[in-house]
C-alpha positions in Angstrom: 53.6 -5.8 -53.5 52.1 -7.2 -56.3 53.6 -7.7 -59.8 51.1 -4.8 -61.3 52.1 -2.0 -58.2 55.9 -3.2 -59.2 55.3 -2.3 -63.1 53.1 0.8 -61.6 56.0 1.8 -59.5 58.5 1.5 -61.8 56.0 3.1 -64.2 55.9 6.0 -61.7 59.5 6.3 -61.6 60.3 6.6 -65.4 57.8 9.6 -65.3 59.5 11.7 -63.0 62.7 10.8 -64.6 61.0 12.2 -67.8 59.6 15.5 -65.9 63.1 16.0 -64.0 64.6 16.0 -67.7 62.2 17.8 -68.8 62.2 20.6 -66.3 65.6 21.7 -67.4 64.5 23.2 -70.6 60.9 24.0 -70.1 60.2 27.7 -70.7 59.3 30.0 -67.5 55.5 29.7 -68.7 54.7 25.9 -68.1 57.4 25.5 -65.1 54.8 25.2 -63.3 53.2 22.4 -64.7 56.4 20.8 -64.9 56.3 21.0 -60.8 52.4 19.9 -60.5 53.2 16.7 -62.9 55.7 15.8 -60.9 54.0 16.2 -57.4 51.2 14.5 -58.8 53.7 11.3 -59.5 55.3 12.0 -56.0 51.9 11.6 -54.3 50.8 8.4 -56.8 54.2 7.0 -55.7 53.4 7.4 -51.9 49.7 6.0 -52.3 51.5 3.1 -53.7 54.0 2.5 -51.3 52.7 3.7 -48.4 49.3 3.9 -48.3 49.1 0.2 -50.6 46.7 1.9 -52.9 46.3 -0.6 -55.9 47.3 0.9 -59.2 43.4 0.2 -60.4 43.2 3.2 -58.2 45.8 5.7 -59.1 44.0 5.2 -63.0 42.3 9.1 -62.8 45.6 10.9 -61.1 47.8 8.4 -63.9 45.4 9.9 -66.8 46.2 13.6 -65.7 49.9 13.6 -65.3 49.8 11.8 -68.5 47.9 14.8 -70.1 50.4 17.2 -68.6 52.9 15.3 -69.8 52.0 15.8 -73.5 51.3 19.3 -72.7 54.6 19.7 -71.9 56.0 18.1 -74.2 54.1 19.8 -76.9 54.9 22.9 -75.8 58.8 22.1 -75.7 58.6 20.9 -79.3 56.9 24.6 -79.7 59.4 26.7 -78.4 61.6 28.4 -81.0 65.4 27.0 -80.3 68.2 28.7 -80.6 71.5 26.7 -80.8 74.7 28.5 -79.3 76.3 30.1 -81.7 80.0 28.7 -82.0 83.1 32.0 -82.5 84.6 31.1 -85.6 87.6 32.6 -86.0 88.4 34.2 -89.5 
């Protein structure tokens, strides 16, 4: 593997990290996209690994999940947020 599919892979793996994360406090709405983004970086990782597609060639698939990505991420930093509310005693 060459020294650009290591960065790509590793790349690849931060992602998902980012979209497991992620997925734990996206609303019901964009779940979904949550679960597409990371099948898209599932399916770049296998190209990579087991196919030996060259990162050059994951560019376009890189570009969308990148997209959803900020989508996501937009939309969390949209939703309203409402902290537990700690009992204080009186």
């Amino acid at each position: 593997m060459t020294d650009s599919a290591r960065a790509c892979l590793a790349r690849l793996r931060e992602m998902d990290t980012a979209l497991e994360h992620m997925e734990r406090e996206l609303p019901d709405d964009v779940r979904s996209i949550g679960a597409a983004a990371r099948k898209r970086v599932a399916g770049c990782v296998s190209r990579l690994t087991v196919d030996g597609a060259q990162p050059d060639e994951l560019a376009a698939a890189l570009r969308d999940v990148s997209q959803m990505m900020d989508a996501l991420t937009a939309r969390l930093l949209l939703v309203p947020w409402d902290p537990p509310r700690s009992q204080l005693k009186s």
